[in-house]
N, C-alpha and C positions, 0 to 999 in steps of 0.2 A: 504494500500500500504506500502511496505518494501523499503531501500537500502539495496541493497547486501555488503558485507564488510566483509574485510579479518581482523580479529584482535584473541587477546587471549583473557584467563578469567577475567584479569585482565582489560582490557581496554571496556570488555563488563560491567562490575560490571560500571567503571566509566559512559560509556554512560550512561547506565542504570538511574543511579542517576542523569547524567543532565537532561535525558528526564524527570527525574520525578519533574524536577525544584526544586532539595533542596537549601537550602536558605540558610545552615552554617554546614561549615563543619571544624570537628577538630579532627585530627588525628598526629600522632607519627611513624614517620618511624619503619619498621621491615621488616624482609625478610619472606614468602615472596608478600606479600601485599603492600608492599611500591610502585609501577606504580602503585597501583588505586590512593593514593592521591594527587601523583605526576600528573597525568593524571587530574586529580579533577583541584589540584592549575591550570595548565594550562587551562583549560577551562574559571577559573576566571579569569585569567591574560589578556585572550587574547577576554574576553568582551561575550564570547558562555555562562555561567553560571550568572546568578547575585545574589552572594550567597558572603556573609562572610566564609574567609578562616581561621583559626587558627592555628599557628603551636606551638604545646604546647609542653612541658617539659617531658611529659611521656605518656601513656597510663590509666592510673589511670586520669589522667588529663585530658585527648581527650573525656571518657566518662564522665567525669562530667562536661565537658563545653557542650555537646551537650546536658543533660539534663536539665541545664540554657536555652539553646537557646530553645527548646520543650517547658519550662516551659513558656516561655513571646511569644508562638506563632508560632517560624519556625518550617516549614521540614527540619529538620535534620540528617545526615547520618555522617558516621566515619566508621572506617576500622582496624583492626589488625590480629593478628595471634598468637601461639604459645604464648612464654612466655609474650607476650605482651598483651592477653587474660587471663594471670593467673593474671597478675599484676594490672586487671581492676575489679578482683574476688568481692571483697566490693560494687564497684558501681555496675556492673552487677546485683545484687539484688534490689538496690536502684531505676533504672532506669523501672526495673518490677514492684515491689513494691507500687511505684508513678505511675504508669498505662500509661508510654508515649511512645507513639507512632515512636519508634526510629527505623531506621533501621540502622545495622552495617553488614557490610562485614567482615567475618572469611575466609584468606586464610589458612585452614588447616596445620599446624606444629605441630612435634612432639614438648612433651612438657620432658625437661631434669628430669634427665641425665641417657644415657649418653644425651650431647650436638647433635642437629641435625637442620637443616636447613630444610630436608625434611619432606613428608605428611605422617602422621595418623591424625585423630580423636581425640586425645586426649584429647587435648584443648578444640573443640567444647567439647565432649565427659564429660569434668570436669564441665562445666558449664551446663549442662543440665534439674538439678533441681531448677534450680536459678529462672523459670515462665516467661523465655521469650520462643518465639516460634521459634524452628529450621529447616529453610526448608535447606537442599542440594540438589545441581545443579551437573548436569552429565557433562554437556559440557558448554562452552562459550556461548551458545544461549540461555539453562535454566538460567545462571549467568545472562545477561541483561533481562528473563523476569521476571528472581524472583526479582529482586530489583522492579518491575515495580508491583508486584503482591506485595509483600511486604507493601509496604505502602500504598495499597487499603486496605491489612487486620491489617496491623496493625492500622490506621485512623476510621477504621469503626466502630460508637458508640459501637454496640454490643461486642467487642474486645477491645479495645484499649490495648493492650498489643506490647511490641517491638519485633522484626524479626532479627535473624540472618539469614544470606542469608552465605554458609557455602560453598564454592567452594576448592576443594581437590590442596594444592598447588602445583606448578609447572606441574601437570599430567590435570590441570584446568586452573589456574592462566596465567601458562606461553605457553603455547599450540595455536597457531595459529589456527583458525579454519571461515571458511565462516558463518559468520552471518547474519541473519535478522534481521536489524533495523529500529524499525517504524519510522512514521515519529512523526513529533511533534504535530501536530495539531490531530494524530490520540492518542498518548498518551495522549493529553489535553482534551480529549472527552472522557476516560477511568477513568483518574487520578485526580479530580476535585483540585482545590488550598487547601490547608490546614486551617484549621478553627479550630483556638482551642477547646477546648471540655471545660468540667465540671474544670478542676485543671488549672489554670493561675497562674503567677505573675504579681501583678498589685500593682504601688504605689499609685491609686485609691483605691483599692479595698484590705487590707491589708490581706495575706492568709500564714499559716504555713503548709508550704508541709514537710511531714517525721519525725514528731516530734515523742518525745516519747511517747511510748505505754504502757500500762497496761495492763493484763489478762485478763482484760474485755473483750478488744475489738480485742484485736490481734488475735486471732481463728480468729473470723468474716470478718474481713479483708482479712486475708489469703483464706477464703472459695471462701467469692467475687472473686476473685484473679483466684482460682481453677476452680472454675464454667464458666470464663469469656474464660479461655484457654481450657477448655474440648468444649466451644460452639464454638471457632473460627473452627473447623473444617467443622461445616455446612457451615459456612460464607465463609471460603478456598473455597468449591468446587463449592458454589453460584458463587463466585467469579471465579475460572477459566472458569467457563458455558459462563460467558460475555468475558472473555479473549479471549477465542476460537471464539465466534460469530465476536468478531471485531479484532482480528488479527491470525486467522487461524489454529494456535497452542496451543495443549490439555496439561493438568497438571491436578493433583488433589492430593490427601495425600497421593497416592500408584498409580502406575500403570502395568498393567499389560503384560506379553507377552505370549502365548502359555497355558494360566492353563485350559484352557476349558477341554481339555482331558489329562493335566500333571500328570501322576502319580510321578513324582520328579519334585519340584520348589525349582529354587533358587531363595532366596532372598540377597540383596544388596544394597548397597547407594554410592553417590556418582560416583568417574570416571570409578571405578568398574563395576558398571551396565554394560556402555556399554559395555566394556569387555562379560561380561556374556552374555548380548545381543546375539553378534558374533557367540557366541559359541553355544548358543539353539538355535539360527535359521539354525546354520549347523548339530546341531544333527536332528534338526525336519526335514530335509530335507531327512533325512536318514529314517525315519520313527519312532525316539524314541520319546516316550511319557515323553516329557521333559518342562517346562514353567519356566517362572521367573518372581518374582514382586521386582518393584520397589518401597523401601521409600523414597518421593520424602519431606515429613514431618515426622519429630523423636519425635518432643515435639509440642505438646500433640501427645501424640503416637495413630496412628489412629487404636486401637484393634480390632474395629469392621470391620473396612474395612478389616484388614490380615486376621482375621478370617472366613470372609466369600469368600474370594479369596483362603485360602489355605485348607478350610476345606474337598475339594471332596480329597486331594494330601497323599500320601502313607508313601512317605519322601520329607523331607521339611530341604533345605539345606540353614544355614545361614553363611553370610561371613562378618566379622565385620574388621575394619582398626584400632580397638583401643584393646587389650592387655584384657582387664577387670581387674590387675592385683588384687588378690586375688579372684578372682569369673571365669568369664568366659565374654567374649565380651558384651558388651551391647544390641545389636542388639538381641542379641540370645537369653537373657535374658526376652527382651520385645517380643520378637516373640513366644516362649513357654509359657509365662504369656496368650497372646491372646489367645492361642490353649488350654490352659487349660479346662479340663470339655467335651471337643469334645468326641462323642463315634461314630468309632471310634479316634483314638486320632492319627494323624501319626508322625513317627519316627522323631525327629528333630535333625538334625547331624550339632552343631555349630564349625564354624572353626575362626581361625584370621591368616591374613595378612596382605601384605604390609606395614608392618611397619619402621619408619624410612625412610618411602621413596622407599622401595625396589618394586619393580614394580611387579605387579600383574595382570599377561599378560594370555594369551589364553592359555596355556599348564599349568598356577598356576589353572583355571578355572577345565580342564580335570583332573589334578591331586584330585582336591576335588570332581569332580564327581565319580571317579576309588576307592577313600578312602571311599565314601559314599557306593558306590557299596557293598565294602566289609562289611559296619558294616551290611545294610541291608543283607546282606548272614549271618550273625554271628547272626542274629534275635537280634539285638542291639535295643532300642525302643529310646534309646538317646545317643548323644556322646556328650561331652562339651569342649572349648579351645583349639581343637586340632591349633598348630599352624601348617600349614601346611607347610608352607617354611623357615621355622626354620633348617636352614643346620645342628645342630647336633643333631637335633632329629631324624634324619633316616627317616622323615615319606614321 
C-alpha cells in the first residue's frame, strides 16, 4: 500500500531517506540540494526521524563525518551538488575505497566556470571513476525509490560499495510531481536495520581503516574493489525483482521502451528520458520504427544489458547533459565501447545538451532525430559531440 502525495525531487530524496531510517546525517548547504537537508533536519527536529543531524563546515566535511558515523555502525546519508561534489573529490575515493555503505544525494549542477546554479552532469559526470555506484532518477518517484533501493544495494555483503542516487537539478529537485509513498512498515519488510559488516571502529577491538599502502597490495585491493562493482549489477536487478513484487514499481540498470522493432533508439539519462519518452510514443503512434532505452545505472556501466537491447537497432542515438570537454559526452563514449565488435555494428550519432540548465524539451528531442536523419542519408556510421542546441553552431 502507497500514500499518494504531491511533492518534488527534493523532498522525495528526503522521505526516501526517512523511510529508510538513517541514523546520521551530515551535510553542507548548496543550491541546489539544500531542501533535502533542510527537509532531513526537520524531520529530526520534529521527532519523525531518530537520526543525529550534523551541520558541518563544508562538504569535504559532511563526507567525512558520515564515513565516521558508517565506520562505528549507522545508516548514513548526506546530500550535495555541483561545486560542493568537486570539493568532497578526496573523500569521494576514501568512502569507496573503505567499502561503506553510504548513500548521498547528487542534485545535478553545472560544475564552473563559467559560474551556474543550473543542471548538467558534470559533477556526477567528474566523479565517476572514483568506485562508487551511480544510479539516476527521471522523476520525483524514481528519487524516493532509488534512495530506498540504494541502501539495499549498497548494504548487501556481496556489494558493499556507496550509491549516488543522482537527481537532475531543478528539472528533478524542484519539480512538483504526485508521488507514491510506501508506507513504513512496508519499507521495514524490504529494508532490514543496518548491521555493520567486516570494517568497524571499535575501542574494543582496535582496527586501522585506510592506512598506507605498498605495491604489494594496492592492485589487489583495487581489483577487490572492481570485481565487487562489476557484480553489484546482478545484485541491482535481484534486487528491483523484490522491489516490484512488494511495491509495484519496475527499475533495473537500463530500461526499455519500443526496441522490439526500433530501427532508431535513443538513449538517455536522467529528466531527459522522459522527455524522449513523449516523443517515441508519439512517433510510434504514427507508425515509425523508433524505441529508446533508459540508463537508469552509469557506474558500473551495464555493457551487456545496452548491448543486447541495442544490438537488433540501425542507428543508435545518444544524448548526454555533460560536454565530455576534450572527447565527446560520456554516455556516448560508454555506449559505443558496448556496441563494439557487433556485426553488424549500427551507426551511433552522439549529441550533448542541456547544459547549464538550458532545457531540453520535445522539439531539442525532434531536432536530434531530423540531425540523425541526415547523417544516416550521408551513410555516416558515426557522428560524435555534436552539440545540438549550441545557438552559434547553426546546427
Amino acid at each position: 500500500m502507497t500514500i499518494r502525495k504531491a511533492m518534488d525531487g527534493n523532498q522525495a530524496v528526503a522521505e526516501g531517506a526517512r523511510l529508510s531510517k538513517v541514523q546520521l546525517v551530515a551535510a553542507y548547504p548548496i543550491t541546489p540540494q539544500t531542501p533535502i537537508v533542510e527537509q532531513i533536519s526537520d524531520y529530526v527536529r520534529e521527532g519523525r526521524l531518530n537520526a543525529k543531524y550534523i551541520a558541518v563546515e563544508s562538504e569535504h566535511s559532511a563526507l567525512s563525518a558520515v564515513i565516521g558515523g558508517a565506520l562505528v555502525g549507522a545508516r548514513v546519508f548526506t546530500a550535495t551538488a555541483g561545486a560542493g561534489l568537486a570539493l568532497m573529490h578526496e573523500i569521494v575515493g576514501v568512502a569507496s575505497g573503505v567499502r561503506l555503505p553510504i548513500v548521498m544525494a547528487i542534485a545535478n549542477r553545472s560544475l564552473p566556470s563559467p559560474w551556474s546554479l543550473q543542471c548538467d552532469h558534470s559533477d556526477s559526470m567528474g566523479e565517476r571513476d572514483q568506485g562508487w555506484i551511480q544510479l539516476y532518477a527521471e522523476s520525483a518517484q524514481e528519487a524516493l525509490d532509488l534512495v530506498i533501493l540504494a541502501y539495499r544495494l549498497a548494504e548487501d555483503k556481496r556489494v558493499r560499495i556507496p550509491v549516488m542516487l543522482c537527481e537532475d537539478g531543478f528539472f528533478v529537485s524542484h519539480t512538483t510531481e504526485v508521488v507514491d509513498v510506501p508506507k513504513q512498515e512496508d519499507v521495514d519488510s524490504f529494508l532490514p536495520p543496518f548491521q555493520r559488516q567486516h570494517l568497524y571502529l571499535d575501542v574494543d577491538e582496535p582496527l586501522v581503516v585506510n592506512e598506507l599502502t605498498s605495491a604489494d597490495i594496492f592492485t589487489e585491493i583495487k581489483h577487490e574493489h572492481y570485481r565487487a562493482l562489476e557484480g553489484s549489477q546482478a545484485v541491482f536487478s535481484e534486487i528491483c525483482a523484490q522491489f516490484k513484487e512488494a511495491f509495484g514499481r519496475s527499475y533495473d540498470l537500463i530500461s526499455e521502451y519500443g526496441t522490439e522493432d526500433a530501427e532508431t533508439v535513443v538513449v538517455a539519462m536522467g529528466s531527459i528520458a522522459g522527455t524522449v519518452h513523449e516523443v517515441i510514443k508519439d512517433l510510434r503512434a504514427t507508425g515509425e520504427k523508433v524505441g529508446m532505452v533508459k540508463v537508469t545505472c552509469f557506474r558500473p556501466f551495464p555493457s551487456e544489458a545496452v548491448r543486447r537491447s541495442l544490438a537488433k537497432a540501425k542507428q543508435v542515438i545518444v544524448i548526454d547533459r555533460s560536454a565530455g570537454m576534450g572527447a565527446e559526452g560520456p554516455l556516448s563514449i560508454e555506449i559505443k565501447a558496448s556496441l563494439y565488435g557487433l556485426s553488424p555494428t549500427p551507426a551511433v550519432y552522439g549529441f550533448v545538451g542541456g547544459l547549464g540548465g538550458r532545457d531540453f524539451h520535445y522539439k531539442s528531442v525532434i531536432r536530434v532525430l531530423d540531425k540523425s536523419r541526415q547523417f544516416a542519408g550521408q551513410g555516416l556510421a558515426q557522428a560524435s559531440g555534436v552539440w545540438i542546441d549550441a545557438k552559434e553552431s547553426g546546427q
